[in-house]
C-alpha positions in Angstrom: 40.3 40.8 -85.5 40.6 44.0 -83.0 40.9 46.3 -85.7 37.3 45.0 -86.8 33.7 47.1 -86.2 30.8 45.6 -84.8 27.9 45.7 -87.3 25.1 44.1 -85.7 21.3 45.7 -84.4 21.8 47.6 -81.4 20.0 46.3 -78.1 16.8 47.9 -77.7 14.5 45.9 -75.0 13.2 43.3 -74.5 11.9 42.6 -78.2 15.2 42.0 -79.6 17.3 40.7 -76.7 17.4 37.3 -77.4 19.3 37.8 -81.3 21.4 40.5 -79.9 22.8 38.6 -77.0 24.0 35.3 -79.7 25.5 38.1 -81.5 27.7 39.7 -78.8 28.6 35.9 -77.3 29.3 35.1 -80.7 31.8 38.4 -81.2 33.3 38.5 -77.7 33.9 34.5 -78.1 36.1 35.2 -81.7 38.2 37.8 -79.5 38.8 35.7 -76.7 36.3 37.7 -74.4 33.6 35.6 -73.5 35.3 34.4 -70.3 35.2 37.8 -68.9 31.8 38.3 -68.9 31.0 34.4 -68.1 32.7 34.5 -64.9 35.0 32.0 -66.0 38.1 34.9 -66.4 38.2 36.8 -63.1 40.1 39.7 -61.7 43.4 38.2 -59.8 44.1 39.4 -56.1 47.5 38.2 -55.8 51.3 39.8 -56.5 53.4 37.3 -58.1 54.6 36.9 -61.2 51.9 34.6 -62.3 49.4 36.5 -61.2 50.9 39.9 -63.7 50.2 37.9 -66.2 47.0 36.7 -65.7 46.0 40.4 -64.4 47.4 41.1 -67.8 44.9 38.9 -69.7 42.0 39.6 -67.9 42.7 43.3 -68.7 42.4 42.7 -72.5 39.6 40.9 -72.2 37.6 43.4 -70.2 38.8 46.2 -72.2 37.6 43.9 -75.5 34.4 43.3 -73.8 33.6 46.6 -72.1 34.3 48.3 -76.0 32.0 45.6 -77.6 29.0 45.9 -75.3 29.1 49.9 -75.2 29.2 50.4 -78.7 26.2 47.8 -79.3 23.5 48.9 -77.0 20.8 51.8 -77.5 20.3 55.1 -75.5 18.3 53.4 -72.7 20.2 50.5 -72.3 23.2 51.8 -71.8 22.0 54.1 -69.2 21.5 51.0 -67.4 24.9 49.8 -67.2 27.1 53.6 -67.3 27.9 53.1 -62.8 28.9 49.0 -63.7 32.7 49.1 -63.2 33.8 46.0 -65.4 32.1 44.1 -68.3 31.1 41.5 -66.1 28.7 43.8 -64.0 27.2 45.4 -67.5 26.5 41.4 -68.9 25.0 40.5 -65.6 23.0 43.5 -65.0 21.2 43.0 -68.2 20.7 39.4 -68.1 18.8 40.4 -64.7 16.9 42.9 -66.8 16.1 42.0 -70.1 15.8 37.9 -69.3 13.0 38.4 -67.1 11.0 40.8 -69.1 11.6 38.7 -72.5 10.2 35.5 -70.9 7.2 37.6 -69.3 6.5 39.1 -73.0 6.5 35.5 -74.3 4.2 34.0 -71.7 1.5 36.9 -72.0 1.8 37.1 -75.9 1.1 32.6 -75.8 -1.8 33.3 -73.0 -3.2 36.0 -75.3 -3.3 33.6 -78.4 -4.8 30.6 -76.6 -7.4 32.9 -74.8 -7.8 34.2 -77.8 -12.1 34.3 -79.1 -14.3 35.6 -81.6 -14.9 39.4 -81.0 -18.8 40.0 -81.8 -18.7 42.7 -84.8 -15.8 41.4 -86.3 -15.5 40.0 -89.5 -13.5 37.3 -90.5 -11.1 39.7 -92.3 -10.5 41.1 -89.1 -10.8 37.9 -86.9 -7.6 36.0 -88.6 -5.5 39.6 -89.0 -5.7 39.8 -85.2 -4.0 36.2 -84.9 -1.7 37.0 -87.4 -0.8 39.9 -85.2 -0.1 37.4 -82.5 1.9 35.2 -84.7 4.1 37.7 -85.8 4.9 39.2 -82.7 6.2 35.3 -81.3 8.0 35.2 -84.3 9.9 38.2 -83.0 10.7 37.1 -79.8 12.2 33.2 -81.4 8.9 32.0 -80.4 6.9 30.8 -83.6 4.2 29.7 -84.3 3.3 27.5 -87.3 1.2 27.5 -90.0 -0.6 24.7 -88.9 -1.1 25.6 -85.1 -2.6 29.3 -86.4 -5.1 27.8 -88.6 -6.1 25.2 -86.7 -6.6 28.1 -84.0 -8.7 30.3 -86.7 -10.6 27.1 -87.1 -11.8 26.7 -83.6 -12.4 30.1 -82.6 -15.0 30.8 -85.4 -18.6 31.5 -85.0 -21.5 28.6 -85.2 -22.1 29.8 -88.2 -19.3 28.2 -90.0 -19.3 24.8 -87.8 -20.6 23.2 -91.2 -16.7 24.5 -92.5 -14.9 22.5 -91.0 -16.2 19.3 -92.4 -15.6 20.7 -95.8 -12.1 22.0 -94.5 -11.4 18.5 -93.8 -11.5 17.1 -97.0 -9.6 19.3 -98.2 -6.2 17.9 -99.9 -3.0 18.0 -97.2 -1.1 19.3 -99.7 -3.4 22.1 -100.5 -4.1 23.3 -96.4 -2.5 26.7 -96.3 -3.0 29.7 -94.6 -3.8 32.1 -97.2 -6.2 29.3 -98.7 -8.3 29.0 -95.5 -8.6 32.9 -95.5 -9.5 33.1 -99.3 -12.2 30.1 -98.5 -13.6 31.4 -95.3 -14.2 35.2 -96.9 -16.1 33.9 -99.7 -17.9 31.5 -96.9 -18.7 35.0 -95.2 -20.2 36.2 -98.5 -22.4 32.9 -99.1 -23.8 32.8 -95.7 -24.7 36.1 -95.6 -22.9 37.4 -92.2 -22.2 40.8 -93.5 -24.0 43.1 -90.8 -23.6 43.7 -87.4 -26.1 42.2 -86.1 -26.5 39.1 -87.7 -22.0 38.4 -85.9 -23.3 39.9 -82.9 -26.3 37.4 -82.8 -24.2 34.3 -83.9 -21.7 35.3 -81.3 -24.2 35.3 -78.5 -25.1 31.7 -79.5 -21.5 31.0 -78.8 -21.2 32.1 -75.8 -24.8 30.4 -74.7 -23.3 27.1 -75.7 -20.1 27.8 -73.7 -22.2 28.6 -70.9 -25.1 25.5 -70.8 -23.0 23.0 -73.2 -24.5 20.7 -74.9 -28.2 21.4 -74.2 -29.7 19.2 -77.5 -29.7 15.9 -75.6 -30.8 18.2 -72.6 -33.6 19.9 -73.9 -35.2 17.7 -76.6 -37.9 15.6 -75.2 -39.3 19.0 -73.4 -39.3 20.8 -76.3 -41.2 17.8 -78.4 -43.8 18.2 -75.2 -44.1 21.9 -75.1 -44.3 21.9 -78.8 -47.9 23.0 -78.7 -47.0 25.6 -76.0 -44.9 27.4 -78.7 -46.4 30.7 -79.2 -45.8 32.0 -83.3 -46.0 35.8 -83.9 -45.9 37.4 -87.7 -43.2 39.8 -87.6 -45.9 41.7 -90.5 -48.8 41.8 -89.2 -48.1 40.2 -85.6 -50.7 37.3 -86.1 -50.2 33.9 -84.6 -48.7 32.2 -88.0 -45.6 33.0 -90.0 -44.3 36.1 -92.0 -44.4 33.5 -95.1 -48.4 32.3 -94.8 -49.2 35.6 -93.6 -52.7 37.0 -95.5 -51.7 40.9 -95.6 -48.3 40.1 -97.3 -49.9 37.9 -99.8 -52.8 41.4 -100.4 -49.5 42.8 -101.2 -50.0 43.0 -105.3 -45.9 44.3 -105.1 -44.3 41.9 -102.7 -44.0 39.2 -105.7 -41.6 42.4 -107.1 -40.2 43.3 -104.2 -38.8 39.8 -103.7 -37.4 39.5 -107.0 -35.6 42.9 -106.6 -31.9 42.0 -106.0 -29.8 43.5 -103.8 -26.4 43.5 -104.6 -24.4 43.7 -101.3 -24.5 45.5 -98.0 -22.2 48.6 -97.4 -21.5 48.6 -93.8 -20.1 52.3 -93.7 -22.6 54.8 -92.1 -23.6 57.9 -94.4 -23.1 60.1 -91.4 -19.8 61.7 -92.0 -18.7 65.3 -90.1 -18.2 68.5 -92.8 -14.5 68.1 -92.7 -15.0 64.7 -94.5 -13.3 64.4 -97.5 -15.9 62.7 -99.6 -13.3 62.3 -102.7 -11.6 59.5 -100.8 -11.8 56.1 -100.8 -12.9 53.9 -97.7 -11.7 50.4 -97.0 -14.8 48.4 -96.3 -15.0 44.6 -95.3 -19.2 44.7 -95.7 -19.4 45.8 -98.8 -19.2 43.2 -102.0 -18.5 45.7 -104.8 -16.2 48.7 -104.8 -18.3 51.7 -105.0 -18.0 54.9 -106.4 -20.3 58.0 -106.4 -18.1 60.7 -108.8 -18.8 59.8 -112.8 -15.6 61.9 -113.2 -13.5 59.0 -112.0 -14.5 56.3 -114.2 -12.2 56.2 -117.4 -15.0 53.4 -119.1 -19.0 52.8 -118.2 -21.2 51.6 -119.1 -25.0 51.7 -117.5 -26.9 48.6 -116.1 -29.3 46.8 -118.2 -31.0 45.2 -114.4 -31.1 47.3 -111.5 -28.8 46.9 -108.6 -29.4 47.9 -105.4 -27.0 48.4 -102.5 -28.0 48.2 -98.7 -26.6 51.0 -96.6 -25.7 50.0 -92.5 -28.6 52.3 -92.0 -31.1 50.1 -93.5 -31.8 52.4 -96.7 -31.1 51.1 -100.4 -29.4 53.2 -102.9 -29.8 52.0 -106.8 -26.5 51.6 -109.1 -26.8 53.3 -112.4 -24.0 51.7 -114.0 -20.4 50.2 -113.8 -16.9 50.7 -114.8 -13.3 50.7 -114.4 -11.3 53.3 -112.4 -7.5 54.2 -112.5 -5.5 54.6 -109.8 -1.9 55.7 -108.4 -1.2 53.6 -105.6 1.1 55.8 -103.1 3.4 52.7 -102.0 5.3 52.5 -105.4 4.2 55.1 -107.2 2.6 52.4 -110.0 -0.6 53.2 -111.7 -3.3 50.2 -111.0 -7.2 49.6 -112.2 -10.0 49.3 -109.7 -12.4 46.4 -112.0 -16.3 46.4 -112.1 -16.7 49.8 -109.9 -20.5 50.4 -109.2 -21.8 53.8 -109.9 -23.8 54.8 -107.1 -24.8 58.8 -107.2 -26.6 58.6 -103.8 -23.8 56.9 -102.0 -21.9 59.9 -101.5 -18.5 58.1 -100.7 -16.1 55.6 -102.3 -15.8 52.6 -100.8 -13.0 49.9 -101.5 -14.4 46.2 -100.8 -11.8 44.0 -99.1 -13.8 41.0 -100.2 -13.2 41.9 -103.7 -10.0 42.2 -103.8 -9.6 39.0 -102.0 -11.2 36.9 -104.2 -8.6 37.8 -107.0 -5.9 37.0 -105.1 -4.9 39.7 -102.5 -3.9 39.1 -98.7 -4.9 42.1 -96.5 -3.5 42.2 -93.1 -4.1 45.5 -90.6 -0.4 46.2 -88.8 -1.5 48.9 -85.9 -3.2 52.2 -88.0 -2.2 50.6 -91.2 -4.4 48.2 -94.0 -2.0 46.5 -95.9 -3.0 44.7 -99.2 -0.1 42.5 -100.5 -0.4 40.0 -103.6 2.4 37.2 -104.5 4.1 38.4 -101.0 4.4 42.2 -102.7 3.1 45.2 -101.2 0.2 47.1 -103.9 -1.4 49.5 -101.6 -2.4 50.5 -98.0 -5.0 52.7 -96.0 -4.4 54.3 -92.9 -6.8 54.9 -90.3 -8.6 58.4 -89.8 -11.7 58.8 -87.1 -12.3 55.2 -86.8 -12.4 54.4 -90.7 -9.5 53.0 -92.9 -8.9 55.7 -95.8 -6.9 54.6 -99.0 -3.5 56.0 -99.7 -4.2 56.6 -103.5 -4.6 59.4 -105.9 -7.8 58.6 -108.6 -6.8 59.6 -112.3 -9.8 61.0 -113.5 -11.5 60.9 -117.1 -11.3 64.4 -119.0 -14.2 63.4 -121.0 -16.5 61.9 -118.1 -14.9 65.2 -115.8 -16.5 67.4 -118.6 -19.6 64.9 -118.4 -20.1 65.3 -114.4 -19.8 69.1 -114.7 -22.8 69.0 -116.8 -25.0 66.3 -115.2 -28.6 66.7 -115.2 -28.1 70.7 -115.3 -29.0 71.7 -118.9 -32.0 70.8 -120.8 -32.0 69.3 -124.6 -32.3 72.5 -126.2 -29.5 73.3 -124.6 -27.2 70.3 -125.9 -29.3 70.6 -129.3 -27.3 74.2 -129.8 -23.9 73.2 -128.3 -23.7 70.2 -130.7 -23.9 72.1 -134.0 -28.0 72.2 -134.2 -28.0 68.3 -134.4 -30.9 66.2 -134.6 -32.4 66.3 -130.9 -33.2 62.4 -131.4 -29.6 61.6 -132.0 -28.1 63.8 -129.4 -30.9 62.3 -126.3 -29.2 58.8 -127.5 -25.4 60.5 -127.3 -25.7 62.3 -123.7 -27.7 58.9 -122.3 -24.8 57.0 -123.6 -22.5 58.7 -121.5 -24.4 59.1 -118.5 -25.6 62.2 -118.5 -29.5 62.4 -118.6 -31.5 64.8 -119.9 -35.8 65.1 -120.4 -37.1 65.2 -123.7 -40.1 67.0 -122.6 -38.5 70.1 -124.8 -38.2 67.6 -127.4 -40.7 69.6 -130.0 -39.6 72.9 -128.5 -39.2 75.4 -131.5 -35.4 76.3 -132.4 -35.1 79.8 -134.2 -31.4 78.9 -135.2 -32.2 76.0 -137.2 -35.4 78.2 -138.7 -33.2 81.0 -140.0 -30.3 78.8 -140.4 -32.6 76.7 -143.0 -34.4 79.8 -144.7 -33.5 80.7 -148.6 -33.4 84.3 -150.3 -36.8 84.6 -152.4 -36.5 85.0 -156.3 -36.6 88.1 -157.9 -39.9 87.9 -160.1 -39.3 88.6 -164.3 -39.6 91.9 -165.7 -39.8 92.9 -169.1 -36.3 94.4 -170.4 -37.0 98.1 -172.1 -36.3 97.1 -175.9 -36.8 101.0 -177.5 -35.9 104.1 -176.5 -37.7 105.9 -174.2 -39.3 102.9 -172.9 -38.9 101.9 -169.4 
């Protein structure tokens, strides 16, 4: 048993103190050590025979217990214990030193949780990875936390907007009451109530906080408000008229608000336009607002096909950008090296950056959890790719493998006119070659559609006949 190494995690701090010291009581107890460092075995002052021998046996036990603890503790650590004299003095100087700070890590990290509350801008993706951060970090420190106690946490600490989920939460089947369940389910929740801006969390929070503050003012407040109900002053946020934006006269005038309510818009991308010149706009952005992944480079696309309806994206800055069309993209993920395919990408020319949308990718089945600079997007419990964070934003770690033939197709967007095209194709009909380049997304005005081509004149002409002439039949005759 001497002659064997220690192979166990070397002490650290605090975060691993409680596994590493049942590992060394463990190993010091299997070579008749633990006494020393217990107090139990202790140095004898005495000169008699009996007391050789017991000198004798509390030498090999400090000299077993000295060469176990040095050889399993860190740099800083041991720099602790190098003046202690025996093995005793090194076990109780770090029970003095790593006890106290392990139970003061546990006791903030269990105040933090149950303090824990909805942080106005968040989303929900963002909300329950900040618990799981909590979770995790108990689990480390032999503290956890169950399934159960964190969702019933990411249940209360939600925002009013999602009181009605509980109920529905509730009838859920026991059985089927899991963790990545309630995530899926609240994030397509998100997307149904339409909390996808700033704003609109920042608003519900505030409610929050005013019903922490007043409690329960419905009981409170209901028989004034039923007599002040004709006090109630109603302002039209259109034309500012004392009625409502729905009965108000100037919006029904409007012969294109019938239109402009029936125009659709597809999803909100929260990511601001703004970005510095050093941005690399060929990456990809992780982006909890938006509802689609979004892509503004042709050349990536390896199928599309254009939109039959208009779709239209809102921007964080209140504009709307149109998507042309949609697609698939191909990707190498940089986590395992294993190509992957990015499904129903919107094309968005005006966009000018790609944006990944978490919601997406969580309604097919991926978790996404963000461990300090890191987004990490796992499905069945493997990792499939991550983002790292760059000047506030979350950039993917992937490489796009574009399309040759839509690479060739973005070169020559919107750049060369039909003539053009009509001579590089082989002097084809102009009709057939509009359909061809609008096909693959590259558009073109048939304003030169009757423009004269002198290659197809000549190209078309035929040598005129010689005319008959009489052959001379006599001589001398010409």
């Amino acid at each position: 048993m001497d002659g064997d190494k220690v192979k166990i995690e070397k002490l650290t701090d605090s975060s691993n103190w409680m596994q590493w010291k049942f590992q060394v009581r463990a190993i010091l107890d299997a070579r008749d050590a633990l006494e020393v460092i217990d107090g139990s075995l202790v140095k004898p002052e005495g000169e008699n025979p009996e007391d050789a021998a017991e000198l004798n046996r509390w030498k090999k036990a400090n000299k077993a217990a000295n060469a176990i603890l040095v050889t399993t503790l860190n740099k800083k650590p041991l720099s602790l214990v190098m003046t202690c004299e025996t093995a005793r003095d090194m076990w109780v100087k770090l029970l003095n030193i790593y006890e106290q700070k392990y139970a003061d890590s546990v006791y903030l990290l269990q105040t933090q949780f149950r303090e824990y509350r909805y942080n106005s801008g968040d989303d929900i993706a963002t909300h329950v990875s900040r618990l799981e951060s909590f979770a995790r970090r108990l689990q480390k420190l032999n503290e956890p936390i169950s399934d159960t106690m964190l969702m019933t946490t990411v249940l209360n600490t939600l925002p009013p907007a999602f009181r009605h989920f509980h109920s529905a939460w509730d009838s859920t089947p026991a059985a089927k009451r899991t963790l990545d369940k309630l995530i899926s389910r609240l994030m397509v929740e998100e997307i149904r109530l339409g909390i996808n801006d700033i704003s609109m969390r920042a608003e519900s929070a505030l409610i929050s906080k005013k019903q922490i503050k007043g409690g329960n003012t419905t009981q409170r407040t209901h028989k004034k408000d039923k007599a002040d109900s004709s006090k109630i002053k109603i302002k039209c946020w259109t034309c500012g008229g004392p009625h409502l934006r729905r009965d108000c006269p100037e919006k029904k005038k409007d012969g294109n608000s019938q239109d402009k309510q029936k125009e659709k818009t597809h999803g909100l991308a929260m990511v601001s336009t703004r970005f510095s010149n050093t941005f690399d706009a060929t990456k990809w952005i992780i982006d909890s607002g938006c509802t689609e992944h979004v892509c503004w480079q042709i050349e990536c696309f390896i199928n599309y096909e254009k939109l039959k309806k208009s779709v239209t994206f809102e921007l964080g800055d209140g504009r709307k950008v149109s998507a042309e069309g949609s697609g698939q993209i191909r990707i190498r993920s940089h986590v395992d090296g294993k190509e992957h395919y990015f499904q129903n990408v919107m094309f968005v020319p005006e966009m000018k950056a790609n944006l990944f949308s978490v919601r997406s990718v969580a309604e097919k089945g991926f978790r996404q959890t963000i461990v300090d600079d890191k987004w990490v997007f796992k499905k069945n419990g493997l990792l499939v790719i991550e983002g790292h964070r760059t000047n506030e934003m979350y950039i993917l770690d992937i490489d796009v493998i574009h399309n040759q033939e839509y690479s060739f197709v973005a070169r020559n967007r919107k750049e060369d006119s039909l003539q053009v095209w009509h001579e590089r194709m082989g002097h084809q009909s102009k009709a057939h070659v509009k359909e061809l380049l609008t096909s693959k997304g590259i558009e073109v005005s048939s304003l030169d559609r009757t423009e004269y081509c002198d290659g197809c004149s000549f190209g078309k002409c035929q040598r005129t006949n010689f005319r008959e002439m009489p052959k001379a039949i006599k001589e001398g005759e010409l």
